[in-house]
C-alpha positions in Angstrom: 0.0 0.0 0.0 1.0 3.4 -0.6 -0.2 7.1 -0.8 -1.1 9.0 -3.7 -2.2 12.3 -4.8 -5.8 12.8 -6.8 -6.7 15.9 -8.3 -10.4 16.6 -8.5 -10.3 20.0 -10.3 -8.7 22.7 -8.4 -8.0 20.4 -5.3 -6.0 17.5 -4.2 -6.9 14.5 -2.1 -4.5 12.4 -0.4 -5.7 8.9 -1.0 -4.4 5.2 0.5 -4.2 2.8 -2.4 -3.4 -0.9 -2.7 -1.8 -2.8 -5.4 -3.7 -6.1 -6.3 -2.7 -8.9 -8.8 -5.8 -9.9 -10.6 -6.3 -12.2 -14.2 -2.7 -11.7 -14.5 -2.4 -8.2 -14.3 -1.6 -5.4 -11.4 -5.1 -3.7 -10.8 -5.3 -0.7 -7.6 -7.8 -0.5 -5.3 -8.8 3.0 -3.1 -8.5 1.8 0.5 -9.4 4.9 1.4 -9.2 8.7 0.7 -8.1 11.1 4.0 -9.4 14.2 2.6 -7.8 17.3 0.8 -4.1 17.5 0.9 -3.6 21.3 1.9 -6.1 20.8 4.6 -3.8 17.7 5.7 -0.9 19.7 6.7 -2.1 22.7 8.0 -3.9 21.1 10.5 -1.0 18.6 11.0 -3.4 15.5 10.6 -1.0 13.8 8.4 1.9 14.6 10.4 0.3 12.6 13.6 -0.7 10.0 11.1 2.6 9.2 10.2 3.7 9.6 13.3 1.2 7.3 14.6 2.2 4.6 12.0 5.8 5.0 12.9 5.7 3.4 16.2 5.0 0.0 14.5 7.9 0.2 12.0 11.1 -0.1 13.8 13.4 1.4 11.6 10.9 4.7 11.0 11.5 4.6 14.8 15.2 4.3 15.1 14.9 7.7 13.0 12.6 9.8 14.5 14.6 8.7 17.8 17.6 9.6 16.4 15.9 13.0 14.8 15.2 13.9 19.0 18.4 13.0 19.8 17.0 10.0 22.1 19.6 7.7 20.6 23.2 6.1 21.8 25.9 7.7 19.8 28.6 5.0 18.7 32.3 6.2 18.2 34.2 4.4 16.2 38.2 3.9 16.0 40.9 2.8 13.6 42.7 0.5 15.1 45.2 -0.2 11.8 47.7 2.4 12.6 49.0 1.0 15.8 48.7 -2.9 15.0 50.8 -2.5 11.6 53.7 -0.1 13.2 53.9 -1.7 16.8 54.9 -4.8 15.5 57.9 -3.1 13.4 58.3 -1.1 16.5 59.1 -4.5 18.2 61.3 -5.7 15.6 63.3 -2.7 14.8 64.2 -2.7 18.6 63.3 0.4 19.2 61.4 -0.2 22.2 63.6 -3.0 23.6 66.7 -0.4 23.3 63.8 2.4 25.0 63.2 0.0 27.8 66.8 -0.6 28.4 67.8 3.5 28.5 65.2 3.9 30.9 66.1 1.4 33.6 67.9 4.4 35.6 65.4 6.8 34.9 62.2 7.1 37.4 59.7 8.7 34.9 56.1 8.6 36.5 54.3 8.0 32.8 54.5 5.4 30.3 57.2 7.4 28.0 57.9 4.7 25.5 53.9 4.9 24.8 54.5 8.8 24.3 57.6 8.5 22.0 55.4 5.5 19.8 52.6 8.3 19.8 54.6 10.4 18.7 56.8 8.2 15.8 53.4 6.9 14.6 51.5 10.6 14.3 54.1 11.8 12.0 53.4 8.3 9.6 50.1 9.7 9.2 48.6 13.1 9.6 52.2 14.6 11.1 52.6 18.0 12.9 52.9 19.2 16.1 53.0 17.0 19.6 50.0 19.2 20.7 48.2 17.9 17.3 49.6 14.3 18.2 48.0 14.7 21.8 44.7 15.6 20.2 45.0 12.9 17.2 45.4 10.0 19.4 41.8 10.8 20.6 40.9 9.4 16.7 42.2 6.3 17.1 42.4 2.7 19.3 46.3 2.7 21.1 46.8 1.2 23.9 49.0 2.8 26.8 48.1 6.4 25.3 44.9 6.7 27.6 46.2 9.2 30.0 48.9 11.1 28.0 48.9 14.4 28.1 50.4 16.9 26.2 53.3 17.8 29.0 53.7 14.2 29.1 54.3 14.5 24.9 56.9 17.2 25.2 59.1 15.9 28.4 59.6 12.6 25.9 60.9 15.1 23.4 63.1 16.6 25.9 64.5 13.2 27.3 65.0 12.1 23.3 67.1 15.1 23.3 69.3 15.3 25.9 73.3 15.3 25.8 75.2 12.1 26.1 77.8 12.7 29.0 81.4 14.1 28.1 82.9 10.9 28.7 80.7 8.8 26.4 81.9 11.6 24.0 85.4 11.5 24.2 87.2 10.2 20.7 83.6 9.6 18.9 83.6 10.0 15.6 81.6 12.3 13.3 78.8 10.1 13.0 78.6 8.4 16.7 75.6 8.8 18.7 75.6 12.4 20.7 71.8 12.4 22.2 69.4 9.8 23.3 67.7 9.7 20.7 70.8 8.2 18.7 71.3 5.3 20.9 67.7 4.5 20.2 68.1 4.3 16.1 71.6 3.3 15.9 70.6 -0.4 16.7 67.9 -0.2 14.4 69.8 1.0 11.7 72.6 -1.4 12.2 74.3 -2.9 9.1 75.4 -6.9 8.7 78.1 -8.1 6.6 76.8 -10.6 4.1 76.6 -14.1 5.5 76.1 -17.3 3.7 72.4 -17.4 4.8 71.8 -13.9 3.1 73.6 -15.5 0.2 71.5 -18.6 0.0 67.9 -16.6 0.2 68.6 -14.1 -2.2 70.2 -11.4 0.0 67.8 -11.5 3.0 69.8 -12.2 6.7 68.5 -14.0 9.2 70.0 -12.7 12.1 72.3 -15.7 12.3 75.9 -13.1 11.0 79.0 -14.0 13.1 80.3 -10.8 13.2 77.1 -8.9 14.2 76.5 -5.6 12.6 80.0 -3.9 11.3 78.4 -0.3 11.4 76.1 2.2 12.4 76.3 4.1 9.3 78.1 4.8 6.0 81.7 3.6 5.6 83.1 6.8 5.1 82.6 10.9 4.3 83.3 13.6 2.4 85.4 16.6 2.5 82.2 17.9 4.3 81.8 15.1 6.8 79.1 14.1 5.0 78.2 10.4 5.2 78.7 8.6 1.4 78.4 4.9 1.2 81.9 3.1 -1.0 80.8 2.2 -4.4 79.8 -1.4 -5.1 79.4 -1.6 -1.3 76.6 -4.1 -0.5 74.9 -4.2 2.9 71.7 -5.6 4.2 70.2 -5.5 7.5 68.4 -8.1 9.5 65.0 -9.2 7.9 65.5 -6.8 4.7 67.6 -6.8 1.7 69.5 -3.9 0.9 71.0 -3.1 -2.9 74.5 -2.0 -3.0 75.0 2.4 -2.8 76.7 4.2 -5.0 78.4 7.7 -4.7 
């Protein structure tokens, strides 16, 4: 059944009509007509009919509930982000080397959870730590709940901070100088290749001897620049890596 609109001369009536199925053909019946159309809505007779009707059709319902605002709002999170990067977190060692540098320390907040907030906002939308602090409110990551935005920027302050004199005496140009280079240095290590890298088409499985032979390029320029030596092939754990060239 449906409504529909009849004109009879000047005016309009607002009929209900059925759809039958007789001798093998559609035929419509008038179930009934409600009266002029104009007169309808001014009064707001059709408005409480409908409304009246509503209350046995449960999604008409869900609508005009939602329409009065006497519905549960649902948020909804992506949770992709963090389960795709927290694994290469893991395995890159940045959060086992994290861990480690903060044995000493008595920090009062998860910090490794703020520095991952951090690495992770600047994968996707970037910018500042205050636009980090209100981004993680968008998605599902775990440890983050209480972070604030002082939290965010003493993290930044600890990534930064000096290495003492003595770790610094004799380093060479390219040898960690704050925190935060003891944290990628072990991720960025580089392997010699081994038979195993040989045998699976360049890709080490952490099995090398000699353990990683560097933190960085093999040499620099006039500039102390780092540039790799031509030809040089090096590969890290899990990945191959194609030979550099100047």
């Amino acid at each position: 059944m449906f409504f529909r609109k009849k004109k009879s001369g000047s005016r309009i009536y607002l009929q209900v009509v059925e759809n039958r199925w007789e001798e093998g053909r559609s035929k419509q019946r008038v179930i009934a007509t409600l009266g002029r159309l104009d007169q309808l809505r001014q009064s707001g007779q059709l408005e409480g009919l409908l409304r009246s009707g509503a209350k046995f059709c449960e999604s008409v319902a869900l609508l005009a509930a939602h329409r009065r605002g006497e519905t549960t709002t649902v948020h909804t999170r992506p949770i992709g982000p963090a389960m795709v990067f927290e694994r290469l977190w893991q395995e890159t060692g940045c959060k086992q080397v994290i861990g480690r540098l903060l044995q000493d320390r008595k920090f009062t907040f998860p910090i490794e959870r703020a520095l991952f907030l951090t690495v992770l906002h600047r994968l996707f939308p970037s910018g500042s730590d205050r636009a980090a602090q209100k981004w993680k409110e968008t998605i599902e990551l775990g440890g983050t709940e209480k972070l604030g935005l002082h939290h965010l920027y003493r993290a930044m302050a600890w990534l930064g901070e000096a290495l003492d004199p003595e770790q610094q005496f004799g380093a060479t140009p390219f040898a960690p100088r704050c925190t935060k280079d003891l944290i990628s240095a072990p991720a960025l290590a580089v392997y010699p290749r081994c038979a195993d890298a040989q045998a699976t088409g360049g890709v080490c499985r952490g099995a090398c001897s000699g353990g990683p032979v560097s933190n960085g390029p093999s040499r620099a320029d006039e500039a102390q620049r780092p540039v790799a030596a031509k030809g040089e092939e090096r590969h890290r754990p899990g990945a191959a890596v194609r030979g550099l060239s100047e």
